[in-house]
N, C-alpha and C positions, 0 to 999 in steps of 0.2 A: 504494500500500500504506500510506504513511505517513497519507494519512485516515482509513484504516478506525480506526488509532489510535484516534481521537476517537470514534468510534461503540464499540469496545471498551469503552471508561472512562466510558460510561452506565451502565452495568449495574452498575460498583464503585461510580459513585457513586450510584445508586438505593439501594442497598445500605447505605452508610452512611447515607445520609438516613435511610434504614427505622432505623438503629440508635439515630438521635436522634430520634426520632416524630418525623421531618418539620418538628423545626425548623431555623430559619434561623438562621443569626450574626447578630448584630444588634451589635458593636462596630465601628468604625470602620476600626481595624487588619487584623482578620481580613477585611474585605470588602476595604479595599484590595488586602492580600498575592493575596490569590485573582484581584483584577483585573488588577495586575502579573505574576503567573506567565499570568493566560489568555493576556494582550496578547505579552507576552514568547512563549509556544510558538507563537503563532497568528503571530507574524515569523519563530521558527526556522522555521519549516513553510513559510512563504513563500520565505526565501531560498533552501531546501532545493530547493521544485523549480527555483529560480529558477536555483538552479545545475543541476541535472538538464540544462533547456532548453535552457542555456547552450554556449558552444563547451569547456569542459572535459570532460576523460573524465569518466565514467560510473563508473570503477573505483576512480578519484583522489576523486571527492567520496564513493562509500559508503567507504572506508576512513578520510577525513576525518573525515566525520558518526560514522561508529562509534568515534572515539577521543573522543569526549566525555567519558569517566570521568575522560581523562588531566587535563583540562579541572578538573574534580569534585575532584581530586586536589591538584593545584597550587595552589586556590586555600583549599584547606583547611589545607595549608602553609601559605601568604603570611597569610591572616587567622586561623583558628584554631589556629597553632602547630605543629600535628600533626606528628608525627614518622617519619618513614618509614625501616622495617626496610632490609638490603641488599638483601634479596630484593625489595621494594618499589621499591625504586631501582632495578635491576635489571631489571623489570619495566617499569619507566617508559623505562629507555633500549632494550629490544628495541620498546617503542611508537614510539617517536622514530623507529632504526633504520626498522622496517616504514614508516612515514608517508613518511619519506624515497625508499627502496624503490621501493614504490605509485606514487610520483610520477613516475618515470622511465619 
């Protein structure tokens, strides 16, 4: 399922390309960042099934994979500052909770 991913996300980026008459980036930065994010998903995807494959549960790695925000989250604390409400924190410890859970 997680391929289809990538066949999905043609069609949005057809779409913006349409919105830029089909040009291209041509900075240095921007072609990087887009190399760095391709390289980067195309390893999450890899280890993804790799754990699939692998001898762990099935149930343990999609509750894993699907706590990725918690991920999003913490790290926007640590470098951008961000502030999180109690209900925010709150939230992040029934993720904890559940992950823990899952695991057993």
């Amino acid at each position: 399922m997680q391929y289809l991913f990538n066949w999905g996300g043609l069609p949005v980026g057809l779409v913006f390309l349409a919105f830029r008459r089909f040009r291209m980036e041509k900075s240095f930065a921007g072609i990087s960042y887009g190399m760095i994010v391709g390289v980067l998903s195309g390893l999450g995807q890899w280890a993804l099934f790799a754990a699939f494959r692998g001898p762990a549960n099935t149930s343990v790695v999609t509750v894993i994979s699907a706590l990725y925000p918690l991920v999003t989250v913490l790290l926007a604390v640590i470098f951008l500052r961000e502030r999180l409400t109690k209900l925010q924190m709150a939230g992040l410890g029934f993720a904890a909770v559940a992950f823990v859970t899952f695991s057993f």
